[in-house]
C-alpha positions in Angstrom: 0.5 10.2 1.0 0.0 10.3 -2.7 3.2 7.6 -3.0 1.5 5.4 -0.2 -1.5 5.4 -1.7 0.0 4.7 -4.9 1.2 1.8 -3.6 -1.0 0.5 -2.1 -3.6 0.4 -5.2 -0.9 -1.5 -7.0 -0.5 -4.0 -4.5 -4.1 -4.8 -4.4 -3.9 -4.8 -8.2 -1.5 -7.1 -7.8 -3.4 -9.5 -5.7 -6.7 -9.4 -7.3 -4.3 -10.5 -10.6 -2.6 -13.1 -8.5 -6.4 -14.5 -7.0 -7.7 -14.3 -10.8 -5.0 -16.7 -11.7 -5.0 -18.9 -9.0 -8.7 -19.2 -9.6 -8.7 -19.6 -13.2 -6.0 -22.7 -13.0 -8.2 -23.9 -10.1 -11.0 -23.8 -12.6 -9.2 -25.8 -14.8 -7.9 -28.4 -13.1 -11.2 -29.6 -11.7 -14.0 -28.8 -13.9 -15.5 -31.6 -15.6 -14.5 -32.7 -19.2 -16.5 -31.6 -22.2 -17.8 -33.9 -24.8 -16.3 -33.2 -28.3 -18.6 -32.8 -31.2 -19.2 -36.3 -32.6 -19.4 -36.9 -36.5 -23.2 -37.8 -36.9 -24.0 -40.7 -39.5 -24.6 -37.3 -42.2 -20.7 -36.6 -41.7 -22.0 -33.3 -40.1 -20.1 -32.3 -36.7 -23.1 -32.6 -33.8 -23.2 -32.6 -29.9 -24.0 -36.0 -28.4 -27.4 -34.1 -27.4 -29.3 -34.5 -30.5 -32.5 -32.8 -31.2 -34.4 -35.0 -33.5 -37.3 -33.3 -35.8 -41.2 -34.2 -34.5 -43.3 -35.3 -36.0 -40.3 -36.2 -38.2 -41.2 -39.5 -39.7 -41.6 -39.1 -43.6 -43.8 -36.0 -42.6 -43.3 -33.1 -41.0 -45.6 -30.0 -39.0 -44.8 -28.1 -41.8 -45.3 -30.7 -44.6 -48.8 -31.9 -42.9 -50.0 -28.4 -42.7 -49.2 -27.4 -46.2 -51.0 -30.6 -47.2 -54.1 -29.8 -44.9 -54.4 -26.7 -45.9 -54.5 -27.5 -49.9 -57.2 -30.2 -49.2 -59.1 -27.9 -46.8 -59.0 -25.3 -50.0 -60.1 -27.8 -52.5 -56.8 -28.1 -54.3 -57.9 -31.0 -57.1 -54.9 -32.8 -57.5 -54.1 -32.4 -53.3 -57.9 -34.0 -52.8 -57.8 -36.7 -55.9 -54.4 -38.0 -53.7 -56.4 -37.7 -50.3 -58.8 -39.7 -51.5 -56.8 -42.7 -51.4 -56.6 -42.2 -47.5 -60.4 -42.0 -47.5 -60.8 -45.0 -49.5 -58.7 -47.0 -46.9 -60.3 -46.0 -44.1 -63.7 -46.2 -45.1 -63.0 -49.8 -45.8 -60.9 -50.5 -43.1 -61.8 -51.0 -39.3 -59.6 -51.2 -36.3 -58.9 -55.5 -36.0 -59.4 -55.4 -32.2 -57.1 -58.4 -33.0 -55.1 -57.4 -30.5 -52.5 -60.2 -28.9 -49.6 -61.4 -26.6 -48.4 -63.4 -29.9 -49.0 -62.9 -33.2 -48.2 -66.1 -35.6 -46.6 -65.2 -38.8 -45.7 -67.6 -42.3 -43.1 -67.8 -44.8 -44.9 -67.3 -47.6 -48.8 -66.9 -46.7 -49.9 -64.3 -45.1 -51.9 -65.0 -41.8 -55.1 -63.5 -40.4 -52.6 -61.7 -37.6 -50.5 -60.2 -39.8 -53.4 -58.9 -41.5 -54.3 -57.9 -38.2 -51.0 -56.4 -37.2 -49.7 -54.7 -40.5 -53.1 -53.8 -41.1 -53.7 -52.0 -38.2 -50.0 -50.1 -38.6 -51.4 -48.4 -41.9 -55.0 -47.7 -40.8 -53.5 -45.9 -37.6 -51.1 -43.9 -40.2 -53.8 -43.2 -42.4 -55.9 -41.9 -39.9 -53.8 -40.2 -38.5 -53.1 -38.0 -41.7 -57.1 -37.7 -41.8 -56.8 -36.3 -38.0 -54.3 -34.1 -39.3 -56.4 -32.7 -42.4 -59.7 -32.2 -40.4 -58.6 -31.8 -36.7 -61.4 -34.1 -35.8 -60.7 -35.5 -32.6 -62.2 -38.9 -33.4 -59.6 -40.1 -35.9 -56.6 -39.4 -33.0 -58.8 -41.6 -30.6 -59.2 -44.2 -32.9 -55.6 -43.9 -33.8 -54.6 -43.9 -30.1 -57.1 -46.9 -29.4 -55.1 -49.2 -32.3 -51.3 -47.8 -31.1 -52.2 -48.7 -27.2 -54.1 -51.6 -27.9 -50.8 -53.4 -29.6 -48.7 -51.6 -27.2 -49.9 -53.4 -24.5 -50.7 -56.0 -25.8 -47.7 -57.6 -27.7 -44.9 -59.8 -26.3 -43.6 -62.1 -29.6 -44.0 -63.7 -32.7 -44.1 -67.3 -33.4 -43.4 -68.3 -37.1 -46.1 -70.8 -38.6 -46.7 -72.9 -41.8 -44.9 -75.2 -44.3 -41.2 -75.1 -44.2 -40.9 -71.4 -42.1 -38.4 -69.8 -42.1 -37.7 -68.9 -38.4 -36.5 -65.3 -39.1 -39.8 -64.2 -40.8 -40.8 -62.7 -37.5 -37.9 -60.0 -38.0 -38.8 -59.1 -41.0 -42.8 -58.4 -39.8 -41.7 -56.2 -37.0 -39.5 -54.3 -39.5 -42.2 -53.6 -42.1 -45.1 -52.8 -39.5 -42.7 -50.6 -36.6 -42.3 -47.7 -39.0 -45.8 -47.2 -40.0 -46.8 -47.7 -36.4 -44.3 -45.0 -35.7 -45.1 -43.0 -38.0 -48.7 -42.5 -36.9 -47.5 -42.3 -33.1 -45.7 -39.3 -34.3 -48.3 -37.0 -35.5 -50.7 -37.9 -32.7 -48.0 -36.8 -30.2 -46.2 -33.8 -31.9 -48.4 -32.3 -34.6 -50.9 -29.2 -33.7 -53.9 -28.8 -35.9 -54.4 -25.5 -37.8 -57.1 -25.0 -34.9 -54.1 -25.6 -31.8 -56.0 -28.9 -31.0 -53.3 -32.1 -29.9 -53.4 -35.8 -29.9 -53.8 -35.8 -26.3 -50.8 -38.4 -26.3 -50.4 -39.3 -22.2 -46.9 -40.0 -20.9 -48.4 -43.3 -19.8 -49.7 -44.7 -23.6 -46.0 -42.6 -24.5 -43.8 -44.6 -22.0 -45.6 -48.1 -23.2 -45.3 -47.8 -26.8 -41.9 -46.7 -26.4 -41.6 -50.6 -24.8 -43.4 -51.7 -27.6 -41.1 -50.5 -30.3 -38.1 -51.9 -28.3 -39.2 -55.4 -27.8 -39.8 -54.9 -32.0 -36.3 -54.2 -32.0 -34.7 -56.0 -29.5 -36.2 -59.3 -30.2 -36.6 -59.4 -34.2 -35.7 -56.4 -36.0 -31.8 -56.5 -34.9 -31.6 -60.1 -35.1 -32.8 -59.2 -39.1 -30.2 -61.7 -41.2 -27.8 -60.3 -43.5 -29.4 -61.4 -47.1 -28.1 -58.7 -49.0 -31.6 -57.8 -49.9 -34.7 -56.0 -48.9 -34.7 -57.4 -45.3 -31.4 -55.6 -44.7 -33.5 -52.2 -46.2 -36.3 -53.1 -43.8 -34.2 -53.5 -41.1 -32.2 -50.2 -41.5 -35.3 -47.8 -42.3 -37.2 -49.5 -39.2 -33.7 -48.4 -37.1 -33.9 -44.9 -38.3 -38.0 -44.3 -37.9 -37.3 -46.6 -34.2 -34.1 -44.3 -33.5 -36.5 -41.1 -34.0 -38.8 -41.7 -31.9 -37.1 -42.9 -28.9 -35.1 -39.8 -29.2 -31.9 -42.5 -29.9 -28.9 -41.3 -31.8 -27.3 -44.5 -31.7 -30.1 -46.6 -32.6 -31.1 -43.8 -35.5 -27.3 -43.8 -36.6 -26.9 -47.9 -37.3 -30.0 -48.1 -39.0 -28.1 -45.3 -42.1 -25.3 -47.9 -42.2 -27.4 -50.8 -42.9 -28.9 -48.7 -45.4 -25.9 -47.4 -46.8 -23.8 -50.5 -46.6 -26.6 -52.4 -48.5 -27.4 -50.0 -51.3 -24.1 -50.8 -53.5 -25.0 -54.9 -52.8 -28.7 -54.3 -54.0 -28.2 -52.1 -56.6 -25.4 -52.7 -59.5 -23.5 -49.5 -61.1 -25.7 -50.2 -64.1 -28.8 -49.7 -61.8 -29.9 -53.9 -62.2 -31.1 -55.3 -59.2 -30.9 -59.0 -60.8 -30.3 -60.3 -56.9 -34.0 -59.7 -55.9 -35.5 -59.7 -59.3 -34.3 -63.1 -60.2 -33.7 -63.9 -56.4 -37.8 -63.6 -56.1 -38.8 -64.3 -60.2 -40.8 -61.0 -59.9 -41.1 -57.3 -60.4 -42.5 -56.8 -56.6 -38.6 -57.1 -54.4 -37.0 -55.1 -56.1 -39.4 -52.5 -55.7 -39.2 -53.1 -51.8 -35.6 -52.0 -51.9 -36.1 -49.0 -53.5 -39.1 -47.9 -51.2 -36.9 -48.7 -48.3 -33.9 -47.1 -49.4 -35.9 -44.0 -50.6 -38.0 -43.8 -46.7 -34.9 -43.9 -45.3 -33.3 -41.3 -47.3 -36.2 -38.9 -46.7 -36.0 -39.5 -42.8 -32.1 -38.6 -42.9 -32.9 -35.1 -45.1 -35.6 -34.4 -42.6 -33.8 -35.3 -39.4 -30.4 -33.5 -40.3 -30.8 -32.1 -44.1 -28.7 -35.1 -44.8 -29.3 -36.2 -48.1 -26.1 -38.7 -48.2 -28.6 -41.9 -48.9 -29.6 -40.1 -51.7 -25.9 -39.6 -52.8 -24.3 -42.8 -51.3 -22.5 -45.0 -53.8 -22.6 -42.2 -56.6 -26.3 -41.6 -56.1 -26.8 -45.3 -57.0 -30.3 -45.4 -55.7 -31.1 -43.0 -58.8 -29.6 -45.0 -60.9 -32.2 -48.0 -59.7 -34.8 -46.3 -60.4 -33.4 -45.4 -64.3 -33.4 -49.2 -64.1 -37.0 -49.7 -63.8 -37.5 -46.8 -66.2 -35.6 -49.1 -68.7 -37.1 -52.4 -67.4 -40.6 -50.6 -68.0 -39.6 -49.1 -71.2 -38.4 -52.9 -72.8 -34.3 -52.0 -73.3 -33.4 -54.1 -70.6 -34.0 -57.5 -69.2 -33.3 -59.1 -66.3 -30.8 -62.4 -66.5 -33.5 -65.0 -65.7 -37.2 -65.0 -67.4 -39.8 -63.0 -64.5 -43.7 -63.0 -64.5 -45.5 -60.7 -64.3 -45.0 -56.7 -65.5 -42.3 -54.5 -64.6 -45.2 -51.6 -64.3 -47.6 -53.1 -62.5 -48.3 -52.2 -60.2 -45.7 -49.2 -59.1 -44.5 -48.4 -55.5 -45.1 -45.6 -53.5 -41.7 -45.3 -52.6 -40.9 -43.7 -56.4 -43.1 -40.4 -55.5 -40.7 -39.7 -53.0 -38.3 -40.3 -55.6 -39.9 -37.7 -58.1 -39.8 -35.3 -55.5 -36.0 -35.2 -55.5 -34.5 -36.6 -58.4 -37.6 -35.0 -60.9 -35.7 -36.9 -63.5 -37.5 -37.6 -67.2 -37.0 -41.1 -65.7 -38.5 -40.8 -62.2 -41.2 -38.6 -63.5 -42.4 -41.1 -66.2 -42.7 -43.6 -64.0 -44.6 -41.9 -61.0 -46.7 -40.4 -63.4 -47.9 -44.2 -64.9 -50.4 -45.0 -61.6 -50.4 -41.4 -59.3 -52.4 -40.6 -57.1 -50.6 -43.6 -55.2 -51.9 -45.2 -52.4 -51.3 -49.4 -51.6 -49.8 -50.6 -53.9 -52.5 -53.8 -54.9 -53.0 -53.8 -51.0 -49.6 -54.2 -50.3 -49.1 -53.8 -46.5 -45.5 -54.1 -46.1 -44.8 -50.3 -46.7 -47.1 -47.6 -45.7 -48.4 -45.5 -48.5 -50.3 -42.2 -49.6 -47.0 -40.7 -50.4 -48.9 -38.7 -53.5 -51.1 -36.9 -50.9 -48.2 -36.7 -48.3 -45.6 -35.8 -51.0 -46.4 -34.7 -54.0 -45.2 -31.2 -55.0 -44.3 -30.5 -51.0 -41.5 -28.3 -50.5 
């Protein structure tokens, strides 16, 4: 019996190996293939589903809580930089401007881009003041301007004397960033006190639509100048790319930027091309801003700091450039107006914050706390109170 037994254990060993098998190969054969990891545009191995970082737009939860919290305590220097946000929205209203088609110009600016951009940064800036104080009125107002252009805006039409008929692409880029930016904190960030934007999937779903028709229409129809616009372009790609939750929207805006940073910027740091392409001190500074908002996007999204670093850190070496240019031991190769210090873009406290060179420091420290730059509205701003000593 003990030998039968035996036996017969063994033979349902045997089967249960032989089922095992067969199910294991069946498995195999039928399951469903799995997508590799894909090289991301930081070089880093990734899945295809990518978690982006919200809010994740130059700031962070962390970043605007550190920052609240310093202002909230009466930090001086954190409070001198907020400042500049109160100053701009104390003067600044909502435009109510709100329209199917906005004209632009060539080279005068227009009451509805004044409208437009303008409306882009006072939605940013208060939402950084909704942020610091948790008082629901600011993310109202800030959802009032986002859905007002949201639903409002279908094209641009390009006006004035000898137009150039791309200017429209280089609006949308300039203004979708900042209006993303602000979109972001009002539908991610938690207060200190648990309170939310109150961001519906509704006012989510149509400014989604609104930053694609940006895109679609104007921003990737941006032509190749080997200039600022291709910055512009490739930074608006990446902040467009976060917020849609879009690798491959997110990942062509870091080779714009990339492929234009070496055709911008020479190995000696000049920028002759838009300083002598433009007879002014103002481009060139647009490059660099660009270049560094989309280099702080990429080290927030994926601790990719390969902007930074592309073209043996060559964005660096543009800003040792205007150190030089601001210091008198270089000069462009045509004769500029104007002064190579005033006034300075925000784009270099950024800069300071990584590089912390004796050159980058010099020069952020000649007009901090930063906020426009002489009313500039192409790139938001507020980067000293955003910024500024922020781990």
């Amino acid at each position: 019996m003990k030998t039968q037994t035996l036996k017969l254990w063994l033979c349902a060993l045997v089967c249960v190996a032989l089922v095992t098998v067969f199910v294991r190969c069946t498995k195999k054969t039928v399951s469903p293939v799995v997508d590799q990891p894909v090289e991301s545009a930081a070089g880093n191995k990734k899945t295809n589903a990518v978690t982006f970082v919200h809010p994740g737009i130059l700031n962070t939860q962390a970043s605007l809580d550190y920052i609240a919290n310093q202002a909230n305590n009466n930090d001086a220097d954190r409070l001198a930089a907020y400042q500049k946000v109160l100053d701009y929205c104390n003067t600044h209203s909502p435009s109510n401007g709100y329209k199917a088609t906005i004209q632009v110009a060539s080279s005068a600016g227009t009451q509805d881009e004044t409208n437009f951009k303008g409306d882009a940064l006072l939605s940013y800036a208060l939402a950084l003041r909704w942020a610091k104080t948790g008082n629901a009125a600011y993310a109202t107002t800030v959802k009032q301007i986002l859905d007002g252009w949201a639903n409002a805006f279908q094209s641009i039409t390009v006006v004035g004397t000898n137009p150039n008929p791309n200017q429209g692409s280089l609006e949308a880029a300039w203004a979708a960033p900042t209006f993303a930016a602000a979109a972001e904190i009002i539908k991610y960030y938690q207060t200190a006190g648990g309170q939310t934007g109150g961001w519906t999937a509704a006012e989510d779903s149509q400014f989604k639509s609104f930053l694609n028709k940006l895109k679609d229409n104007y921003i990737n129809n941006t032509p190749n100048y080997h200039n600022n616009w291709v910055v512009s372009q490739g930074y608006a790609k990446m902040a467009i790319g976060i917020f849609l939750d879009s690798q491959a929207v997110y990942d062509s805006g870091v080779t714009l930027v990339k492929t234009v940073i070496p055709e911008i910027i020479a190995t000696d740091g000049s920028m002759n091309g838009e300083i002598c392409g433009h007879n002014d001190y103002t481009h060139f500074q647009y490059s660099l801003t660009g270049i560094t908002y989309a280099a702080n996007l990429a080290a927030i999204q994926f601790a990719d700091y390969s902007i930074y670093t592309a073209s043996s850190s060559r964005l660096l070496t543009g800003y040792q450039y205007q150190y030089k240019l601001i210091k008198g031991t270089v000069s462009p190769s045509c004769s500029v107006s104007g002064s190579p210090s005033n006034p300075i873009w925000p784009g270099i406290e950024i800069a300071d914050r990584r590089f912390h060179t004796t050159e980058t420091s010099y020069i952020r420290n000649l007009q901090a706390p930063y906020g426009l730059p002489g009313n500039d509205v192409g790139f938001l701003g507020w980067t000293s109170y955003t910024h500024h000593n922020v781990p």
